[in-house]
N, C-alpha and C positions, 0 to 999 in steps of 0.2 A: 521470722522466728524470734519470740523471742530470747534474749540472752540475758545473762546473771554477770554481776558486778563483777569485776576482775579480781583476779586470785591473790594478786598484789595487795588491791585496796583492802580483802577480806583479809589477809593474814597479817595485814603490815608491814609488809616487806617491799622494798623499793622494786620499782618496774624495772621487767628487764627490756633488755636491748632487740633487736629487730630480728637476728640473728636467731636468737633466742623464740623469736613470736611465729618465725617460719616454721622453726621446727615442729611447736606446739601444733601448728597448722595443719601439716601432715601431718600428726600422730589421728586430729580430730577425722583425717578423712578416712584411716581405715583402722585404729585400733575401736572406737565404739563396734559397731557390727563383730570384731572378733569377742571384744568383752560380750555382747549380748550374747553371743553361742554359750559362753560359762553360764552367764544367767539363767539359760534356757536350762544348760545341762544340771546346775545345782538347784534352781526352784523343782524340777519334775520330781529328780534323784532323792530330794528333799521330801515330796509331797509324799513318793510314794512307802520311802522305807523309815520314815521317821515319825509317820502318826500322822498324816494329811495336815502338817504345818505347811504354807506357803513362806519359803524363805528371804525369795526374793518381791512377791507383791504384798508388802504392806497390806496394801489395801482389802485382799482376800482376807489377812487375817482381821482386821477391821469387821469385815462382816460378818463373819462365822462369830466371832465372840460376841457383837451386837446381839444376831441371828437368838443364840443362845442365851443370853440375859434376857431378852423380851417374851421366849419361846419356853421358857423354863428347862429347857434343854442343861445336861450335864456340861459345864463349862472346864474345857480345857486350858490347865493350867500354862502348859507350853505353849498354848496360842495365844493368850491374854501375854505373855510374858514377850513375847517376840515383837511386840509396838515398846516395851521400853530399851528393851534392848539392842533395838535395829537403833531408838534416838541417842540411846547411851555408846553405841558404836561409833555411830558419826561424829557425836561432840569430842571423843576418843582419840579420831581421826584428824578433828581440827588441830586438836594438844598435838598430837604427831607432828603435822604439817608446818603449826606454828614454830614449835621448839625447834624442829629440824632446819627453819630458816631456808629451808629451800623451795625451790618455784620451779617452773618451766617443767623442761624435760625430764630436771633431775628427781620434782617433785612426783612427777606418774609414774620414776622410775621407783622411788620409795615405795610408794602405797599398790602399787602392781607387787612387791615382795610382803606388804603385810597380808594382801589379800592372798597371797602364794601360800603362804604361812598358816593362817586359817584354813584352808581349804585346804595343806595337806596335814591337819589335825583334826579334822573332818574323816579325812581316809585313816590315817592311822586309828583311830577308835573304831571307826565302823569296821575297820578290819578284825580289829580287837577284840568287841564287843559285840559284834552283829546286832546292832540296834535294831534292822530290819525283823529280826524274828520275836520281838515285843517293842513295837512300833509307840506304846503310852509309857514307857517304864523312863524311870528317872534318868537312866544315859540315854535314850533317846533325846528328851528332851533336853539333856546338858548338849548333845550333839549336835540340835537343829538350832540351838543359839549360837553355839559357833560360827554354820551357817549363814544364820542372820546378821552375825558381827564381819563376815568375808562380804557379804550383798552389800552393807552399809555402806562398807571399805570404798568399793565398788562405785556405789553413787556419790562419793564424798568426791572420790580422784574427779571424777565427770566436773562437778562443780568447782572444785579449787584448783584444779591445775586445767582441768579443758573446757573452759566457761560455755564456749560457742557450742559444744557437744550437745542432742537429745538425748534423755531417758536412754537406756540400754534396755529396758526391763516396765517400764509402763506403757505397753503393746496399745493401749484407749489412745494414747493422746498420736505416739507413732503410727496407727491406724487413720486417726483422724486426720494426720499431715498429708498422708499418702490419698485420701480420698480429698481433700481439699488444691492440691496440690493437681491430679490429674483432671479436676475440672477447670481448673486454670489454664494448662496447658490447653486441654480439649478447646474453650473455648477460645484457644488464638491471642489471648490479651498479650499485647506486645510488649508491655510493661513489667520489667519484675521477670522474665521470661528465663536468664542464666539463673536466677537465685530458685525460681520453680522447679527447675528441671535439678539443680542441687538437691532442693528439698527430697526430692521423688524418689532420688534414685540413696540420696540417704535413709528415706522410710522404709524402702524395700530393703535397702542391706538388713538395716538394723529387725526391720520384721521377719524376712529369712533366715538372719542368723538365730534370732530366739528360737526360731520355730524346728530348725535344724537341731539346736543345742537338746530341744525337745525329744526330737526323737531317737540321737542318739544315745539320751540316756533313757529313755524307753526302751529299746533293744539291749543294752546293757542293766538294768536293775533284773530285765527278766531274763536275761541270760546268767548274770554273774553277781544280783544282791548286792551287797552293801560293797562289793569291788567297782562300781559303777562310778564311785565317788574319783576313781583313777584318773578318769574322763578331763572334766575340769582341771583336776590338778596339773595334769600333763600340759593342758593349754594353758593354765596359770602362767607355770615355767616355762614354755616355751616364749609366752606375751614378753614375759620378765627380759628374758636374756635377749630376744629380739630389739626390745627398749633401752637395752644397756649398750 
């Protein structure tokens, strides 16, 4: 698998101590799969009551506005806007991380309360505003860039504070692990055999959890609309105070 330069070398801050790299360790082996359940729960929550923005797959919204420019199709302002704003979140996120001088534990424990923060400013407006019952109107879309700036959050902590971590939320490549990975196994190769079976059973977390985050907020948007956004939040702070 591979992994991204250390959090240290990227923000300039001096490496921490061993102590410090355990804990990282475990955070990598069961906080991704819970962050993927948010993903699931805010991309669907997202899709369905905010104007079919994808909030957390970039890449959705990538196609749909492509789609649209070559198709001559009505291009949607909020979906062209959420590729700047997803880069404009991150780099955001760096300034955070930077200035904050912190690393390790302490740094996921930060960026777990800004994505808390986003996501319950998310709920607070949708509560507010019911963006879901004009799903193209201008607080929609202020709404689903919030969204997209908690997703960013999201994949920033992945990179700068848990290097070794996949994707939480790009289901192509965690799909591809799990199918590459069970052929491996299958085929008996002896070699590489602990790091395989890691892989496998991290694809399924992290595939499960999206897939779950899915449909809870499926049964929630059609239960209770734009209160669906609870969902996430709740697990935001729960992640949060668990991390602290």
């Amino acid at each position: 698998m591979q992994t991204s330069p250390n959090t240290s070398d990227t923000l300039g801050i001096p490496a921490s101590g061993d102590a410090a790299s355990v804990r990282v360790a475990r955070l990598e082996g069961w906080l991704p799969p819970m962050l993927s359940v948010v993903a699931g729960m805010v991309d669907l929550t997202g899709f369905y009551t905010l104007g079919n923005i994808f909030t957390a797959h970039v890449t959705g919204n990538l196609v749909v506005v492509t789609a649209a420019l070559v198709g001559g199709a009505p291009l949607r302002v909020a979906q062209a806007l959420a590729i700047p704003i997803f880069m404009l979140a991150v780099a955001v996120v760096w300034l955070i991380a930077r200035s904050s001088r912190r690393q390790s534990v302490s740094l996921v424990r930060l960026l777990l309360i800004v994505q808390f923060l986003l996501l319950a400013t998310v709920l607070i407006v949708g509560v507010w505003a019911k963006p879901s019952t004009q799903p193209h109107s201008l607080i929609a879309g202020a709404t689903a860039m919030i969204a997209v700036a908690a997703m960013a959050c999201q994949f920033a902590l992945l990179r700068l504070a848990m290097p070794h971590a996949i994707s939480t939320a790009v289901m192509t490549g965690n799909l591809t692990n799990l199918v590459l990975s069970s052929m491996d196994l299958l085929s008996g190769k002896p070699s590489g055999s602990v790091e395989e079976k890691n892989r496998w059973v991290q694809s399924v977390l992290l595939l499960g959890g999206f897939l779950c985050g899915c449909g809870i907020a499926a049964v929630s948007v059609r239960m209770v609309a734009d209160w669906a956004w609870l969902g996430p939040v709740v697990l935001a702070a729960v992640l949060t105070l668990v991390v602290a």
